[in-house]
TIRO-661515 format. One line per field, with one value per residue (C-alpha): residue number from 1; residue in one letter; chain; x, y, z. Coordinates in steps of 0.25 Angstrom, whole numbers, plus 2048, in hexadecimal, padded with zeros to 3 digits. Example, Ala and Ser with C-alpha at 12.3 -4.5 7.8 and 13.67 -1.06 7.14 Angstrom:
2
nr: c(1, 2) $
rest: c(A, S) $
kette: c(A, A) $
u: c(831, 837) $
v: c(7EE, 7FC) $
w: c(81F, 81D) $
//
This chain:
468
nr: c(1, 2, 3, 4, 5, 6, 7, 8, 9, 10, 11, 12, 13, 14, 15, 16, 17, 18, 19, 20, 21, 22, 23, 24, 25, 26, 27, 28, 29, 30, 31, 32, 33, 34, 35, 36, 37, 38, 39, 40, 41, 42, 43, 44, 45, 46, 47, 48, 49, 50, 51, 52, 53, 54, 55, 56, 57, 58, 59, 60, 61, 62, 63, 64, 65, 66, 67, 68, 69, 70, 71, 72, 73, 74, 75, 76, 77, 78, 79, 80, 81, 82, 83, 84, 85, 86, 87, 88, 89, 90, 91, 92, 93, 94, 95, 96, 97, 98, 99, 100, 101, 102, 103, 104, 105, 106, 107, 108, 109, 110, 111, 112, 113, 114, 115, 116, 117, 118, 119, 120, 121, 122, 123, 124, 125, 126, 127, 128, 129, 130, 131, 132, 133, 134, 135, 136, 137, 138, 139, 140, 141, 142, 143, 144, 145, 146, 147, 148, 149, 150, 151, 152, 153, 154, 155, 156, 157, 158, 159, 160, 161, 162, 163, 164, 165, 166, 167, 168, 169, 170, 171, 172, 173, 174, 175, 176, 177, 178, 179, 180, 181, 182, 183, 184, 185, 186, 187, 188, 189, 190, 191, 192, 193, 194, 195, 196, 197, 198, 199, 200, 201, 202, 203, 204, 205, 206, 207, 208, 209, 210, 211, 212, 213, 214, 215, 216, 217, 218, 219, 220, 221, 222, 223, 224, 225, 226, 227, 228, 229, 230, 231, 232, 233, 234, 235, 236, 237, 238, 239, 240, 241, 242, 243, 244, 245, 246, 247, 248, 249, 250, 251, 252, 253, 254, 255, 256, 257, 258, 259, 260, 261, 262, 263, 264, 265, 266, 267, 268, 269, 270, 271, 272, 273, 274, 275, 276, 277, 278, 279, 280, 281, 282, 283, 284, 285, 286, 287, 288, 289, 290, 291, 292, 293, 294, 295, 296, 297, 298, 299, 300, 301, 302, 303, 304, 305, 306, 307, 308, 309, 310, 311, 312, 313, 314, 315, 316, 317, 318, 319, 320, 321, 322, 323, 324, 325, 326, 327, 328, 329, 330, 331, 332, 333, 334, 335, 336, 337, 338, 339, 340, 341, 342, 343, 344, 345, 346, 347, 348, 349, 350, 351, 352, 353, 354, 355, 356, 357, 358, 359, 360, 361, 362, 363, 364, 365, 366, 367, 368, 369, 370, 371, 372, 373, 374, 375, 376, 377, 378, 379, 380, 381, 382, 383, 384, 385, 386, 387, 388, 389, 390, 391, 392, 393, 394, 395, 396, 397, 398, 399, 400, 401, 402, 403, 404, 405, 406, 407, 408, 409, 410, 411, 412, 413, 414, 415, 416, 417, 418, 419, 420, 421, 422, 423, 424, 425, 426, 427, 428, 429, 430, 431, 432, 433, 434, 435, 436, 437, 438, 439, 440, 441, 442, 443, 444, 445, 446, 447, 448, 449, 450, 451, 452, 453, 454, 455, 456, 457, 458, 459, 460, 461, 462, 463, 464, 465, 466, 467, 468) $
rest: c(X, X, X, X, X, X, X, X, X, X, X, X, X, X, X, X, X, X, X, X, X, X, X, X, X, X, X, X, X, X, X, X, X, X, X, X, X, X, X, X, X, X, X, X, X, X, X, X, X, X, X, X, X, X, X, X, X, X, X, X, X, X, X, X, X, X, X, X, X, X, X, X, X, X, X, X, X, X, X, X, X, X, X, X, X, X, X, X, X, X, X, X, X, X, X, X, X, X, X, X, X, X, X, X, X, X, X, X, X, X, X, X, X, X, X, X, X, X, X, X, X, X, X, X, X, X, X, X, X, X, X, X, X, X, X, X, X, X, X, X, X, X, X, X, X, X, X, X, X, X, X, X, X, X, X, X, X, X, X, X, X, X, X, X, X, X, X, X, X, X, X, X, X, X, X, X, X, X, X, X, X, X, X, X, X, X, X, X, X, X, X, X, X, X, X, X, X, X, X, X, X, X, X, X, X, X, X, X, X, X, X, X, X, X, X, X, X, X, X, X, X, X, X, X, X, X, X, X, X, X, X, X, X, X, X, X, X, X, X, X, X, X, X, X, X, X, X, X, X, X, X, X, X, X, X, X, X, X, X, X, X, X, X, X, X, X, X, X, X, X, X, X, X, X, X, X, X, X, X, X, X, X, X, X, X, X, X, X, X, X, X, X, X, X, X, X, X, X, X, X, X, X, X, X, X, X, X, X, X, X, X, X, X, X, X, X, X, X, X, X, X, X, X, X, X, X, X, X, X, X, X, X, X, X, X, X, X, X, X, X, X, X, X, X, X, X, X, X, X, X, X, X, X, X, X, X, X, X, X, X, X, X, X, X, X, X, X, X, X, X, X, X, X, X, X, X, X, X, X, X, X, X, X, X, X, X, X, X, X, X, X, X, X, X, X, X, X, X, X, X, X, X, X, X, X, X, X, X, X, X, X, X, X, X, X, X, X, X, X, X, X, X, X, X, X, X, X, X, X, X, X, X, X, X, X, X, X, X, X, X, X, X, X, X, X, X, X, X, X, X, X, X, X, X, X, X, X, X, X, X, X, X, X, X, X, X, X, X) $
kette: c(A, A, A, A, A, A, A, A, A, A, A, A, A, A, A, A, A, A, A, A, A, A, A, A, A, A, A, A, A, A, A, A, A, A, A, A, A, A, A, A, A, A, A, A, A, A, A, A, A, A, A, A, A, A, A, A, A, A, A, A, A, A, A, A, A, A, A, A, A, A, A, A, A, A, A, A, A, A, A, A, A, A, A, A, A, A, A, A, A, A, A, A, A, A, A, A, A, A, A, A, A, A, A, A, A, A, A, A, A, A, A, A, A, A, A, A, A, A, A, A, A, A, A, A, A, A, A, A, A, A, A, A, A, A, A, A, A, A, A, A, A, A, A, A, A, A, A, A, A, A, A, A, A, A, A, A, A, A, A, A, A, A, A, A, A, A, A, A, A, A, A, A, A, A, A, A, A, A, A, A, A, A, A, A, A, A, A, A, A, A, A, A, A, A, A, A, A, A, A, A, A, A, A, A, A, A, A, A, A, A, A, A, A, A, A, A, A, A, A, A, A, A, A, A, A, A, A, A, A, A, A, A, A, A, A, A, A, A, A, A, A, A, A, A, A, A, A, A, A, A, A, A, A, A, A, A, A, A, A, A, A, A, A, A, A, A, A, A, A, A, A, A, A, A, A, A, A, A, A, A, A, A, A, A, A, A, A, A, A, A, A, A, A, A, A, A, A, A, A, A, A, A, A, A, A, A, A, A, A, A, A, A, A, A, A, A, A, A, A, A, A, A, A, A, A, A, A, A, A, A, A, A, A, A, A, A, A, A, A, A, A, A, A, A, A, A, A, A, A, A, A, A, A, A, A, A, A, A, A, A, A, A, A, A, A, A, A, A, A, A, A, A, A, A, A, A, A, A, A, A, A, A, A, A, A, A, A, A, A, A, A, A, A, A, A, A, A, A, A, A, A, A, A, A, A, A, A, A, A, A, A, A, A, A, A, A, A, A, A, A, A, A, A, A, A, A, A, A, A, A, A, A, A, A, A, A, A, A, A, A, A, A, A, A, A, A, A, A, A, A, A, A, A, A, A, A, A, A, A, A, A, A, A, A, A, A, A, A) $
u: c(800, 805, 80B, 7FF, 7FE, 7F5, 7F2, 7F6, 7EE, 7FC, 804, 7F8, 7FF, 7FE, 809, 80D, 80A, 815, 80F, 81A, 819, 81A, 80D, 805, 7FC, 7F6, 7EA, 7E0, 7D2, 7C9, 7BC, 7AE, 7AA, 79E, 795, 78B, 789, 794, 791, 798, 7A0, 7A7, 7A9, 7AE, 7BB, 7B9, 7B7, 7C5, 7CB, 7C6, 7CC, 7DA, 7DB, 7D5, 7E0, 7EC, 7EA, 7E9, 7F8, 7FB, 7FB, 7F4, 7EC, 7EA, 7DE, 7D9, 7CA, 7C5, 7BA, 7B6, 7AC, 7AE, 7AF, 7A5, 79B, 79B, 798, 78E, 786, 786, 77F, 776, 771, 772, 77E, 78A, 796, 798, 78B, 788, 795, 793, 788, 791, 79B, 795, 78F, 79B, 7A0, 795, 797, 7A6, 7A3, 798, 7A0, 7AC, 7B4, 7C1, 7C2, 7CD, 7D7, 7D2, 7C5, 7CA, 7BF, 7C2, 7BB, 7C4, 7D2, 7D1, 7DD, 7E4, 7E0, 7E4, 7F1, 7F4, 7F0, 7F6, 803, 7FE, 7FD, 80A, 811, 80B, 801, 7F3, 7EF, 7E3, 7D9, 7D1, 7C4, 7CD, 7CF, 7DC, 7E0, 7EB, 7F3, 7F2, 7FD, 806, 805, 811, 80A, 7FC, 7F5, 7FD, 7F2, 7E8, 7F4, 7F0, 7F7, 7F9, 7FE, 7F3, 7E9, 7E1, 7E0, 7E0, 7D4, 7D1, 7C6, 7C0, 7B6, 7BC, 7BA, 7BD, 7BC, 7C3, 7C9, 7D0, 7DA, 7D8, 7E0, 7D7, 7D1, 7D7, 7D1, 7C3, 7BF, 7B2, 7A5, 795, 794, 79C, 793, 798, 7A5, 7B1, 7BD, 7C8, 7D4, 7E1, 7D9, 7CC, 7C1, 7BC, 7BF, 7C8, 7C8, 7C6, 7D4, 7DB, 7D3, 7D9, 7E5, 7E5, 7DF, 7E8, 7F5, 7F0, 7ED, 7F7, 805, 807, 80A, 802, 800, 7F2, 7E9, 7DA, 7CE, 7C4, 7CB, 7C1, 7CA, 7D6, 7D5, 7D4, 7D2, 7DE, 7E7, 7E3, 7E5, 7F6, 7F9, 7F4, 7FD, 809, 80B, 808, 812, 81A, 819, 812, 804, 7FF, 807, 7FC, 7F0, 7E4, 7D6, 7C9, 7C0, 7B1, 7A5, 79A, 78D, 785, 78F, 78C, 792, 78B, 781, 775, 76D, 770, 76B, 776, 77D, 77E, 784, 787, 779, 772, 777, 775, 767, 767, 76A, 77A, 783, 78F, 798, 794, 794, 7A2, 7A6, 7A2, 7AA, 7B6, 7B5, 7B9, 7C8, 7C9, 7CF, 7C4, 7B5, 7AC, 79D, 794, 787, 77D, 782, 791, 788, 782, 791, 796, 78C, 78D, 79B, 79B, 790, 79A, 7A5, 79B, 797, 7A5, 7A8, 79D, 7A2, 7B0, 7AA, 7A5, 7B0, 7B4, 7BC, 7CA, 7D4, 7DE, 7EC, 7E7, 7DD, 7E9, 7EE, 7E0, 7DF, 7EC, 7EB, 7DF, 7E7, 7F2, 7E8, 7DF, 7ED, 7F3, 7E5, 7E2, 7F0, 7F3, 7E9, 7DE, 7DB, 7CE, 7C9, 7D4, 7D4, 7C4, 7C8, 7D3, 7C7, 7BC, 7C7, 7CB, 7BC, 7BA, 7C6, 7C2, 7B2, 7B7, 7BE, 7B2, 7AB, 7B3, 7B5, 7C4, 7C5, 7C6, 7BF, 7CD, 7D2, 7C3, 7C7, 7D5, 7CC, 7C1, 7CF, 7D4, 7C7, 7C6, 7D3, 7CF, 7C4, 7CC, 7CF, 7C1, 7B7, 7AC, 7AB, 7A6, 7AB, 7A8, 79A, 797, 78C, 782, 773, 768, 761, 750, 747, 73F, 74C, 74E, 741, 742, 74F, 749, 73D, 747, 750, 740, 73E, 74B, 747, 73C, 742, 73A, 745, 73C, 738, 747, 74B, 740, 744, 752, 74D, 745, 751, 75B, 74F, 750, 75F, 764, 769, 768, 774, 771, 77D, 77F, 77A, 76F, 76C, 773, 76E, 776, 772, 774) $
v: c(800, 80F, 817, 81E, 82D, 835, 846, 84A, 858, 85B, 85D, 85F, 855, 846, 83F, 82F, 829, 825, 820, 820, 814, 809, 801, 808, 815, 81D, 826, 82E, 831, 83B, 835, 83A, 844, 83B, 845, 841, 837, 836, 83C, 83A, 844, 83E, 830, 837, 83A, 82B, 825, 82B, 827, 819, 818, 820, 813, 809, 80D, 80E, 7FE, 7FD, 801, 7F8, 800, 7FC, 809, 80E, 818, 820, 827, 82F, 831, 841, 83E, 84B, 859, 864, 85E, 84F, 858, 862, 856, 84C, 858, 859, 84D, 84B, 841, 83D, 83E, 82E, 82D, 838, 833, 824, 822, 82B, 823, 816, 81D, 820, 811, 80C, 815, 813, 804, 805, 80D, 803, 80D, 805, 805, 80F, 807, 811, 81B, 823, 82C, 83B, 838, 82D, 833, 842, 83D, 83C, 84B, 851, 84B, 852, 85E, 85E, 85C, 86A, 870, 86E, 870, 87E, 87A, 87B, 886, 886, 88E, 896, 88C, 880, 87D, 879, 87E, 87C, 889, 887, 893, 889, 87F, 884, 87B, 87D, 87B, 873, 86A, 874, 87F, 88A, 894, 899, 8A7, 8AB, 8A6, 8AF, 8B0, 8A1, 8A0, 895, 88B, 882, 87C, 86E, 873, 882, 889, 882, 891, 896, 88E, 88E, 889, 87E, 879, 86B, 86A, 870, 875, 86E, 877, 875, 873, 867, 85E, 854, 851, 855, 84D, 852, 859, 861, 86D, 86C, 863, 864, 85C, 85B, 865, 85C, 85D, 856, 84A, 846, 849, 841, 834, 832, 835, 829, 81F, 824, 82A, 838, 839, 831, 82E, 834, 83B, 83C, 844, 84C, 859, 861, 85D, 862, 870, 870, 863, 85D, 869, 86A, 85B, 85F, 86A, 863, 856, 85C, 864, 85A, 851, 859, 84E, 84D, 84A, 843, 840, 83F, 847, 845, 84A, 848, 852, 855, 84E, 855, 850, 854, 85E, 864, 864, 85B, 860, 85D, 868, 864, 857, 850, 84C, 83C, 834, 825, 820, 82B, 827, 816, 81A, 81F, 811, 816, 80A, 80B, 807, 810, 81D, 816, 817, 826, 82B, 825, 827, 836, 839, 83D, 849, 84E, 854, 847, 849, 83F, 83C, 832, 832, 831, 825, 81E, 81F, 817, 80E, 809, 80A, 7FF, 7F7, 7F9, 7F1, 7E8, 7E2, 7E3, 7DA, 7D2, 7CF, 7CA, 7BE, 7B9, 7BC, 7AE, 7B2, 7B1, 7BB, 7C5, 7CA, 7D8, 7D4, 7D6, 7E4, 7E9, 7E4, 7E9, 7F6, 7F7, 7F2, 7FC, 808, 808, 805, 813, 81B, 817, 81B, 827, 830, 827, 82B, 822, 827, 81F, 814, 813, 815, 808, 7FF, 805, 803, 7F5, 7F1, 7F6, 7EF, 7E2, 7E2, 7E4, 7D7, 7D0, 7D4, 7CC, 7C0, 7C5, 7C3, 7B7, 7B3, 7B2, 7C1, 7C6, 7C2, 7CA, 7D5, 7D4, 7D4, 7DF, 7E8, 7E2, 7E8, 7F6, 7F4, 7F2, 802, 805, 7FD, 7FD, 7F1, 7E4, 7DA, 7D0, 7D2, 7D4, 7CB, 7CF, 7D0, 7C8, 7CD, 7CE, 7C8, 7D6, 7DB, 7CE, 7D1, 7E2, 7DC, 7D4, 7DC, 7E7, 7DE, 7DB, 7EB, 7EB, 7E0, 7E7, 7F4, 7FA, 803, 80C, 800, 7FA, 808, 807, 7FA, 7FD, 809, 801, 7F7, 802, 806, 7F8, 7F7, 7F2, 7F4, 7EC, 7ED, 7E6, 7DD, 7D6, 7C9, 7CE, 7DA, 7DA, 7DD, 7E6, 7E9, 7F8) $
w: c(800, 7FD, 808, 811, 80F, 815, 813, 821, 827, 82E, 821, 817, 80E, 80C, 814, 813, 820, 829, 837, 843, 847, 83A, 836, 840, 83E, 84B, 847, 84F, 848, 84F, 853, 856, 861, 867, 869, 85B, 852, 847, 839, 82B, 82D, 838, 831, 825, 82F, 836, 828, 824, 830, 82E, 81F, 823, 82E, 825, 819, 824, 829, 81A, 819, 822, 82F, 83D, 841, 84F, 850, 85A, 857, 863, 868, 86F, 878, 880, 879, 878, 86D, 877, 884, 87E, 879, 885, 88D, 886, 883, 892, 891, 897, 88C, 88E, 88B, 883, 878, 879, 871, 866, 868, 868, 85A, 856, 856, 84F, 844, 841, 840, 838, 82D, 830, 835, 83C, 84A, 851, 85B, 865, 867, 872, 879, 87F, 88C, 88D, 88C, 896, 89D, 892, 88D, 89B, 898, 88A, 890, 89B, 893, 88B, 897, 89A, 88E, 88F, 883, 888, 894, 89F, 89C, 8AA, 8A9, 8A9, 89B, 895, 886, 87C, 878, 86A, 86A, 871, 866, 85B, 850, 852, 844, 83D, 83A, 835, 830, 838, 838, 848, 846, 83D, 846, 84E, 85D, 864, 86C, 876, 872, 87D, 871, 86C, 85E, 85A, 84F, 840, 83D, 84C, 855, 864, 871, 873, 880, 884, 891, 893, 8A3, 8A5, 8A3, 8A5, 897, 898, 8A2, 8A9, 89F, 8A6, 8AA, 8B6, 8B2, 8B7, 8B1, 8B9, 8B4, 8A4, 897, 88C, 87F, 871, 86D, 877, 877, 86B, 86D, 87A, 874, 868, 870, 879, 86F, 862, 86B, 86B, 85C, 851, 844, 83F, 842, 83A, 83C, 833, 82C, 836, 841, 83E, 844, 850, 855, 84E, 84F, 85E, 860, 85A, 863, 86F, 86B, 867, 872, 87C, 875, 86E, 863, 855, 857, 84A, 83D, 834, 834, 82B, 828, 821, 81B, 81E, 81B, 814, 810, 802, 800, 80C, 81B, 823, 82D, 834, 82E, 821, 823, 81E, 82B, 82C, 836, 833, 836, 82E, 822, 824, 827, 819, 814, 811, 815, 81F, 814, 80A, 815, 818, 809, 807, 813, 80E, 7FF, 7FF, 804, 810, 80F, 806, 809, 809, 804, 809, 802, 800, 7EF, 7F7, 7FE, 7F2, 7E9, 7F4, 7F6, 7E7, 7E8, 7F1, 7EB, 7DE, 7E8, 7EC, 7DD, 7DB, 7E6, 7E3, 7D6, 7DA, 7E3, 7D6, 7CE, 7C8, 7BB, 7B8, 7BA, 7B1, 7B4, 7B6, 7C2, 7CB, 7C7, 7C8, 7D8, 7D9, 7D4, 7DE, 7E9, 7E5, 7E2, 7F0, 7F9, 7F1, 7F2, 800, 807, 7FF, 80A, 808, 7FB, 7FC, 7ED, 7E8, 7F0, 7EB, 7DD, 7DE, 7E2, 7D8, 7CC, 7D2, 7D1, 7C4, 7BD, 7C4, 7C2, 7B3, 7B5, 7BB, 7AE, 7A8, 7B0, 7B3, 7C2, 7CA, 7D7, 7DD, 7D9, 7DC, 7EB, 7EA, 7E5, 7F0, 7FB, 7F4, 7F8, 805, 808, 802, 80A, 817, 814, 80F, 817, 80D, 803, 80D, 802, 80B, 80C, 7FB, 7F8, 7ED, 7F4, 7F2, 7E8, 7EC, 7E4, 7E1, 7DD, 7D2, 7CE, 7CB, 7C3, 7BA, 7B6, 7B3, 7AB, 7A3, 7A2, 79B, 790, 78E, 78D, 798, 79D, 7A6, 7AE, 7AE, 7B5, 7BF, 7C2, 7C5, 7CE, 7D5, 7D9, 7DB, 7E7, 7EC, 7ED, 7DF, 7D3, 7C4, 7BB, 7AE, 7A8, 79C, 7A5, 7A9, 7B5, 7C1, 7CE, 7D9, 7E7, 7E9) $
//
């Protein structure tokens, strides 16, 4: 397989991926804050995530991953009380959501899920440390901040350009505003707004600022300096930028080698929004009768890096994209003729094509393109009886290994459907239309069994009935 490269945020250029240590890669995604259901928008960042993993083990490399979970900020706080909840409580059920979701779109599973609630000792540590360093001050209510001023390389990340930045104001929010910077509170003094959710520190009672929380939990489970680090492109200022001055100055070492992020997700054209009506979670859209699978396909099938539009025609292009793979598949377990010299060079140009697409930064168009053209070269040799059942099995392994990267084919559950009665029938009386050259009534006909899940495609033998 070619070298991994990847467009790292830190440089703005594509980079060849060398980790530290050999054959092993260390990445922390950013996970959900449990405070909602999660939408599209966020498994467009999860999805990406999923297929930067899936394509590093397909290098070769064993992946440890660590996807947090925030389940104490502003947003978790605000809600709980007013729903009349304990946070546990109140972010369980979005966690156990949560869960449920990444499984169903077959999202691998991270080595570790580390909660915030989980890890305030560790916080208090890091800041601490920043105290001591001269980093981070305390404010009068209690509050501890980090002195932004103090930090000689803040903005690299987002190229901002500190001595023509206005005023640096302090922000206790968790999430300020995209166009200022701020000293940033990293330990927030408890306040009636915050309930019951406080935890003990050397600063007074109160709870940790967004920030730190993940700085805390990758150092615990990745070391001090890591390999990547992965979110969605709307997190890279100020959460990520944040997240590297609090880590480098505690540590006075690299925090992350390779930084990457997705785009946004917009729906129709349009920014999702509830207002709109075009805001989905996962459910939504299965109750509208879309697959996992084919929800999976259409948040993979734009790169990463680029805007994604999700639609229900997005939807539909996959679903007969992968009803396209399925006939194919189908066809090569009845493969039964004999091969030709150049059946090898087309499953090796495949081979070659997806391993170069996929590694050079996940250039998924590519990677599609290798399969579609494979399928088309081989399903002109099924025409012509060129293909043995023994190669159709090295081509069926072969798409089982892209599908190690892709999760979206299930060869092993290809089996044509029993076609109904009702539906034999509507065929037949179509293929008597024909003869007697009642076209009217053959189109009708084939309207009718594209409404019951089917579709006719006449052949020189006869018609051939296809399950939509």
């Amino acid at each position: 397989m070619s070298k991994l490269q990847f467009y790292n945020s830190m440089s703005r250029k594509k980079e060849v991926f060398t980790s530290i240590e050999p054959g092993k890669v260390k990445m922390y995604t950013c996970g959900p804050t449990v405070y909602n259901f999660a939408h599209i928008g966020n498994f467009r960042a999860y999805m990406f995530e999923d297929l930067l993993r899936r394509t590093i083990e397909y290098a070769g490399y064993e992946v440890t991953q660590v996807m947090n979970l925030t389940d104490v900020d502003d947003k978790t706080i605000r809600d709980s009380i007013a729903e009349g909840l304990s946070l546990n409580d109140f972010t369980a059920k979005y966690k156990k959501s949560f869960f449920a979701d990444i499984k169903t779109l077959r999202i691998e599973t991270a080595e570790h899920y580390p909660a915030a609630t989980d890890h305030i000792p560790e916080m208090i540590a890091i800041i601490e440390t920043l105290l001591e360093k001269g980093y981070a001050y305390r404010a009068g209510d209690g509050s501890v901040y980090y002195s932004i001023a103090k930090f000689a390389d803040y903005g690299k990340l987002a190229k901002i350009d500190m001595e023509n930045q206005r005023t640096v104001e302090r922000v206790q929010n968790d999430e300020y505003a995209k166009d200022s910077v701020a000293d940033f509170a990293l330990w927030k003094a408890w306040s009636a707004n915050d309930g019951d959710v406080a935890w003990d520190s050397p600063w007074g009672k109160g709870r940790p600022g967004w920030h730190i929380e993940c700085s805390a939990m990758s150092m615990k489970y990745l070391g001090k300096t890591f390999d990547m680090h992965t979110g969605g492109i709307d997190n890279m200022f100020p959460h990520h930028e944040d997240e590297i001055a609090q880590s480098e100055a505690a540590n006075g070492c690299t925090f992350v080698n390779y930084w990457l992020h997705c785009g946004y997700l917009i729906v129709n054209g349009e920014k999702m929004s509830k207002s709109l009506g075009n805001f989905y979670t996962l459910h939504d859209l299965l109750d509208k009768g879309w697959s996992a699978r084919e929800i999976r396909f259409v948040l993979l099938s734009t790169h990463y890096r680029k805007k994604l539009n999700f639609s229900e025609k997005a939807l539909e292009q996959a679903r007969n994209s992968l009803n396209s793979f399925r006939d194919f598949f189908i066809r090569l377990k009845k493969a039964a003729g004999a091969d030709q010299p150049k059946n090898e060079l087309i499953l090796q140009k495949a081979d070659d094509d997806f391993a170069a697409a996929i590694s050079d930064d996940l250039n998924i168009s590519g990677a599609l393109a290798a399969m579609y053209s494979a399928m088309h070269d081989i399903n002109k040799l099924l025409d012509k009886q060129n293909l043995s059942a023994n190669f159709a099995i090295k081509i069926l392994d072969l798409y089982r290994k892209f599908d190690t990267v892709l999760a979206i084919l299930d060869l092993d559950d290809v089996n044509e459907p029993a076609i109904p009665e009702k539906i034999t029938k509507l065929v037949e009386e179509r293929q008597e239309a024909r003869k007697s050259k009642d076209f009217a009534r053959s189109d009708a006909i084939r309207d009718e069994l594209k409404a019951e899940g089917w579709i006719v495609e006449d052949s020189p033998d006869g018609p051939v009935i296809k399950s939509v």
